[in-house]
C-alpha positions in Angstrom: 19.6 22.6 -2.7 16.3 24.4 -3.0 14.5 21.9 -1.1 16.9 21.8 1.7 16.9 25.5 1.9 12.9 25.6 1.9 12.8 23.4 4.4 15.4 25.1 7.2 14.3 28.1 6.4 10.8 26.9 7.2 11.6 25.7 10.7 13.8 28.4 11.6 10.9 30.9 11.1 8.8 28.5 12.8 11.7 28.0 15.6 11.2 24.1 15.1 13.6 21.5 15.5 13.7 19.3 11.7 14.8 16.2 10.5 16.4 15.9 7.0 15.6 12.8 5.2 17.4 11.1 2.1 16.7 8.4 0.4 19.5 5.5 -0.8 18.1 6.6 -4.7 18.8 10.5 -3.5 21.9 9.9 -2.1 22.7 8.0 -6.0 21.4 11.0 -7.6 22.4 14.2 -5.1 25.9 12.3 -4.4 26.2 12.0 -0.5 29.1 14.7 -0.2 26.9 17.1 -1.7 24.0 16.6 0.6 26.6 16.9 3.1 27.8 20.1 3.0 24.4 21.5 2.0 22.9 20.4 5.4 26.6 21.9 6.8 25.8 25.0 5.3 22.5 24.9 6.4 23.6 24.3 10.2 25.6 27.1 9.9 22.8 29.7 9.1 20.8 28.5 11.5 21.1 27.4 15.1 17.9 25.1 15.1 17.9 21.4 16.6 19.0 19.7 13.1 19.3 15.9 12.1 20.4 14.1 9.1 18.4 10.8 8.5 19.1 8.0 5.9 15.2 7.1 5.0 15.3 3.1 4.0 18.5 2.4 4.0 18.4 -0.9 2.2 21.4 -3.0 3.5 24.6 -2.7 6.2 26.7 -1.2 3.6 24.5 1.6 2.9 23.7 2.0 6.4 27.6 2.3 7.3 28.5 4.5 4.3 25.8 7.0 5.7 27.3 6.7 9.1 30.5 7.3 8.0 29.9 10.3 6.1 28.5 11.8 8.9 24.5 11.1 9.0 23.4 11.6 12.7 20.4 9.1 12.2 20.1 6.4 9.9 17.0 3.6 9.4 17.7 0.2 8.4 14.1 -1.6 6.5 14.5 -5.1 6.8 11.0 -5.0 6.7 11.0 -6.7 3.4 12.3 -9.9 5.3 11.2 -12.4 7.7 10.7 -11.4 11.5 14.3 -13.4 12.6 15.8 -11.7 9.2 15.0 -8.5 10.1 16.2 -8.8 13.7 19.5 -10.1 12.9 20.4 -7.2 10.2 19.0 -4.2 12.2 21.0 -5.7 15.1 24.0 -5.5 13.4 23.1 -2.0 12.4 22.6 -0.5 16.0 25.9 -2.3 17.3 27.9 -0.2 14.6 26.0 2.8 14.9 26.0 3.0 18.4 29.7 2.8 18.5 29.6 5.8 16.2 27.7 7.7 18.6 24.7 7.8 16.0 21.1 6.4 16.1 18.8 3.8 14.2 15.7 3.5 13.0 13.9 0.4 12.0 10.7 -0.7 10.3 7.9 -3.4 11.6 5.2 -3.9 8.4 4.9 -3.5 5.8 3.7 -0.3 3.8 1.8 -0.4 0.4 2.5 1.8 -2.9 5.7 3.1 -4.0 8.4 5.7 -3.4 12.1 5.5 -4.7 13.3 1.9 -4.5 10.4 1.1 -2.0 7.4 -0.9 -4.0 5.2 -3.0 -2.1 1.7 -4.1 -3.3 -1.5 -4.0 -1.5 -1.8 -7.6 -0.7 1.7 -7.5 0.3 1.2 -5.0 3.1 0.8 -6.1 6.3 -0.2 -4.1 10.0 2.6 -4.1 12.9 1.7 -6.4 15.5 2.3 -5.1 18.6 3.6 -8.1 20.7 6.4 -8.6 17.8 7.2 -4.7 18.2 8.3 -4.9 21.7 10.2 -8.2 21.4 11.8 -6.7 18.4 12.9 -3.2 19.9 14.0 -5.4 22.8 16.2 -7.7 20.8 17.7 -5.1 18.3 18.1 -2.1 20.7 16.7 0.2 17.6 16.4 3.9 18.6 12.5 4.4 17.4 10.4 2.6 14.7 8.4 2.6 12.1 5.3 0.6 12.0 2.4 -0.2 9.8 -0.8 1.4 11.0 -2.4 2.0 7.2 -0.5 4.4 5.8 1.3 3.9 2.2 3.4 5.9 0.0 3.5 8.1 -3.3 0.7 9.9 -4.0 -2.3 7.2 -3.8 -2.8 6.3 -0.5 -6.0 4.9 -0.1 -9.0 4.0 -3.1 -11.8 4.8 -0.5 -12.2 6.3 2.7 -8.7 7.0 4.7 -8.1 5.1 7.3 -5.2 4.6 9.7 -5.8 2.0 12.8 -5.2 3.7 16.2 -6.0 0.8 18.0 -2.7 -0.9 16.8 -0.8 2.6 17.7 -2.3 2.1 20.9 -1.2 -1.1 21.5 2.4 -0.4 20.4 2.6 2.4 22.7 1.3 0.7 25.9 4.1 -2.0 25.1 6.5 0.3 24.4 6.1 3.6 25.9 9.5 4.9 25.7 10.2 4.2 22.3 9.7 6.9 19.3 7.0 5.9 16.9 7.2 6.7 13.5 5.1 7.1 10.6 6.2 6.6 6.8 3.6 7.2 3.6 2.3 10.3 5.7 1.9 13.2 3.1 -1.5 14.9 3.2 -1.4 15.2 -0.6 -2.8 18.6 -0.1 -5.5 18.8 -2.4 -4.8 22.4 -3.7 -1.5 21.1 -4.9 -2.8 17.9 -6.8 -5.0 21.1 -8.6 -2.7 23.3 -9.6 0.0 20.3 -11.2 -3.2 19.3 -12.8 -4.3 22.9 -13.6 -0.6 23.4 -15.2 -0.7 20.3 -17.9 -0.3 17.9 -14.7 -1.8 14.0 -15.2 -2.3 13.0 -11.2 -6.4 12.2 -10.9 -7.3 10.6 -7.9 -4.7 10.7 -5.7 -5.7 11.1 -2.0 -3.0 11.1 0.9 -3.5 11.0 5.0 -5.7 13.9 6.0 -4.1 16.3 8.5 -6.6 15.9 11.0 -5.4 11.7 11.2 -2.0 13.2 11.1 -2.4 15.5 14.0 -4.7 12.7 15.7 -1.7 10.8 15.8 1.1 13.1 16.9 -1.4 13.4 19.8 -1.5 9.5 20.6 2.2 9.4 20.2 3.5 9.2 17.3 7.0 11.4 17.1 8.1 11.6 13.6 6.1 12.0 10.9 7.5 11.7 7.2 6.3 13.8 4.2 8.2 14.0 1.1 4.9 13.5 -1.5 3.9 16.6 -0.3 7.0 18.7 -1.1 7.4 17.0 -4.5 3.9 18.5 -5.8 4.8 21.7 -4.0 7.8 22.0 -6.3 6.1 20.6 -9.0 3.0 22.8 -8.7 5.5 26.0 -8.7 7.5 24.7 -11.6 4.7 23.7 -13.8 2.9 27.3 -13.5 5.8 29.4 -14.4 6.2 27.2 -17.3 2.4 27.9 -18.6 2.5 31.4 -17.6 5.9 32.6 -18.7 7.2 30.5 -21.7 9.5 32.7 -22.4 11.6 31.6 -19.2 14.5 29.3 -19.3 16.4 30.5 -16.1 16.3 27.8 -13.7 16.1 31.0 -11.2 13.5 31.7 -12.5 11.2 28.8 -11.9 12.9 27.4 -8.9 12.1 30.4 -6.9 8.5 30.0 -6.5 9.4 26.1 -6.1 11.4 26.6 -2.8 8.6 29.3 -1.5 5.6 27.1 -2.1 7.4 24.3 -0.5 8.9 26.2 2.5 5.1 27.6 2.6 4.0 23.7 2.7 6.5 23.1 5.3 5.2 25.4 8.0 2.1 24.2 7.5 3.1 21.0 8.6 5.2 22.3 11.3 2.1 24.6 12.6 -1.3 23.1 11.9 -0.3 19.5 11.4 2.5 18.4 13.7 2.4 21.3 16.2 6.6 21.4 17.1 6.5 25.5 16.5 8.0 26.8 19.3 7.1 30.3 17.5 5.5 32.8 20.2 
C-alpha cells in the first residue's frame, strides 16, 4: 500500500502519467485482488494517465490470470528460451490479450543478476540483436520490448565502469521505429541511499546501479519505459532502518512506514523530473 501510494502521489504532484509494475512473486505475496483494488483506489484519487503492468510474467497462465483480473498491460519473458520458443509463447500471449483489449510486452536478451524469480548469470547474459528484434516484433505482434543493452538487475549492476551499448539501441530503433523500447535492471542505486541502509546497520558494499545521466541519455535515443524497483526498495529500507536506530522505542508500523512512503515518493519524482523528464508540471 505504501508503495503504491508513494508512487501516485508522486506523479500526480509531478502531473505525470505512471506505470505500476508487479511482479509474479508480488502478486504471490500481495494477493492480486489486493493490488487490485489498491491501484482502483488509487485511480480514483487521482485522474492521472495510470497503467497496471504484470513485470515477467513467467508463463500463459500467469499472463492470462493477470489479464483477467483486470491488468491493462502485461509482459511475457520467454527470454529464458530459444529464439522459435519465445516467438511461439509470446504469440500466443498477444492473440489473447489483444482480444481482451489489453497490451504485451516481451523480452529479447537476456539480463544478468537477480530480482524476484529472475536469476541469470553473467555468462548467461546475452545483448539483443537487432535483426532478430524486428523479425520477432514482426512475428509476435508484441506491443513494446525489452531488450538487452547492459543493464542487469538487483542492486549490483556492473563490477567496473557502467556501461550500457547505445549502438545496439540505435540499431533496434532504426529497425523498428515505431515500437516502444524498454529498459529492465535500470535503478540508479542512488548512492545516498546505499549510505544511509548502510549507515543504519545495513550490509550492501559495492553495489553500483545505471547512473541517471545513461538513464536520461537513453530516454533521449528512445527508450520509453524505464523500470526501477531497486531504487524504491532502498528508499523504504533506508527510512525503515533509521527510525529503528533512532527511536527504539517504536513499534507502530505508522510509525516507520511514514518516512518510508515519503523517501520513496521523494525518489520517485526524482525519477520523474531529473531522470526520465515525463513532468508535465509547469
Amino acid at each position: 500500500m505504501e508503495i503504491i501510494q508513494a508512487i501516485v502521489d508522486a506523479a500526480n504532484e509531478e502531473k505525470s502519467p505512471v506505470i505500476l509494475q508487479a511482479s509474479f512473486s508480488a502478486i504471490k505475496y500481495a494477493r492480486i485482488g489486493y493490488l487490485r483494488k489498491m491501484v482502483e483506489a488509487a485511480l480514483e484519487e487521482y485522474d492521472i494517465p495510470l497503467a497496471l503492468h504484470l513485470d515477467h510474467g513467467p508463463d500463459f497462465e500467469t499472463c492470462k490470470m493477470c489479464i483477467d483480473n483486470g491488468f491493462s498491460s502485461v509482459m511475457i519473458d520467454g527470454s529464458k528460451y530459444s529464439f522459435e520458443e519465445n516467438v511461439e509463447l509470446t504469440k500466443k500471449v498477444v492473440e489473447y490479450a489483444h482480444s481482451k483489449g489489453v497490451v504485451v510486452e516481451a523480452e529479447l536478451g537476456k539480463l544478468a543478476g537477480i530480482e524476484d524469480d529472475v536469476n541469470v548469470s553473467d555468462s548467461d547474459a546475452m545483448y539483443t540483436n537487432p535483426d532478430e528484434a524486428k523479425e520477432f516484433v514482426e512475428r509476435t505482434g508484441c506491443d513494446s520490448l525489452a531488450i538487452a543493452i547492459g543493464t542487469s538487475h538487483g542492486a549490483y549492476k556492473f563490477k567496473g565502469e557502467a556501461k550500457l551499448r547505445f549502438d545496439i539501441l540505435e540499431k533496434v530503433k532504426e529497425k523498428l521505429p515505431n515500437t516502444p523500447i524498454v529498459l529492465h535492471g535500470a535503478s540508479t542505486v542512488i548512492p545516498e541511499l546505499v549510505e544511509m541502509c548502510n549507515k543504519y546497520g545495513g550490509n550492501i558494499p559495492g553495489a553500483k546501479g545505471v547512473p541517471d545521466e545513461m538513464l536520461h541519455e537513453a530516454s533521449l535515443r528512445g527508450v520509453s519505459k524505464i523500470n526501477v524497483d531497486t531504487d524504491l526498495r532502498l528508499a523504504m529500507t533506508a527510512a525503515i532502518r533509521k527510525v529503528f536506530v533512532e527511536e527504539p522505542e517504536a513499534f507502530d508500523p505508522r510509525k516507520y512506514m511514514t518516512p518510508a512512503r515519503d523517501l520513496i515518493k521523494e525518489t520517485v519524482k526524482h525519477k520523474i523530473r531529473d531522470v526520465f523528464g515525463s513532468s508535465n508540471k509547469a
